[in-house]
N, C-alpha and C positions, 0 to 999 in steps of 0.2 A: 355309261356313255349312251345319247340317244343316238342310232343312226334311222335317217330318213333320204329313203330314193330323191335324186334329184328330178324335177318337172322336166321334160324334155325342156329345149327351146323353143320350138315351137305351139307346144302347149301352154306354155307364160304369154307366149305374145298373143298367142289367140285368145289365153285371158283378158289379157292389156285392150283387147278390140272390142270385148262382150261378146266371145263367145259363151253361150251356157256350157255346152256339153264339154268345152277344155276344163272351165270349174268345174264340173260335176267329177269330172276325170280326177282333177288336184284334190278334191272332196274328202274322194274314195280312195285317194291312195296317201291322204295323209291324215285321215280320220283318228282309224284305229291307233296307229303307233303312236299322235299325238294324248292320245285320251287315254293311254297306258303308263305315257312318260307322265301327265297328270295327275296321275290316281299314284304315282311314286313321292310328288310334292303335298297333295293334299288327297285324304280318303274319300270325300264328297264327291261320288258321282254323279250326283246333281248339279255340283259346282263348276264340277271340271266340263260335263255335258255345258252349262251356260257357257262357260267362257269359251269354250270351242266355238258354240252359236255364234257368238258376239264376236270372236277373230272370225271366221270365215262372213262374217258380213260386213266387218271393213275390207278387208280382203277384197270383195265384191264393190264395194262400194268408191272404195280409193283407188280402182285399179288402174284409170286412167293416169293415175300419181304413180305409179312404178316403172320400175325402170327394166325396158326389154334385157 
């Protein structure tokens, strides 16, 4: 079972605004544990590194589309 800290709330919304330093924050506290539960689905740490890249940049990019 993966478990992953939940974001404060007001760390998502201050996402949801553009703030940098609340992603930076969601970044680093959901990096590691995602890139671990990765490397359990597939062993390419190159793979898993990409697709981490690529979610934390919709992430970034759609945040306006989420919801507080």
């Amino acid at each position: 079972m993966l478990y992953l800290p939940l974001p404060m709330n007001q760390e998502w919304q201050n996402l949801i605004q553009g703030n940098t330093e609340s992603f930076e924050g969601i970044y680093t506290t959901y990096y590691k544990p995602l890139f671990r539960y990765g490397l359990k689905i597939c062993q390419d740490k190159e793979l898993v590194k990409e697709c981490l890249h690529i979610l934390f940049c919709e992430l970034w990019e759609k945040r306006t589309h989420l919801r507080a």
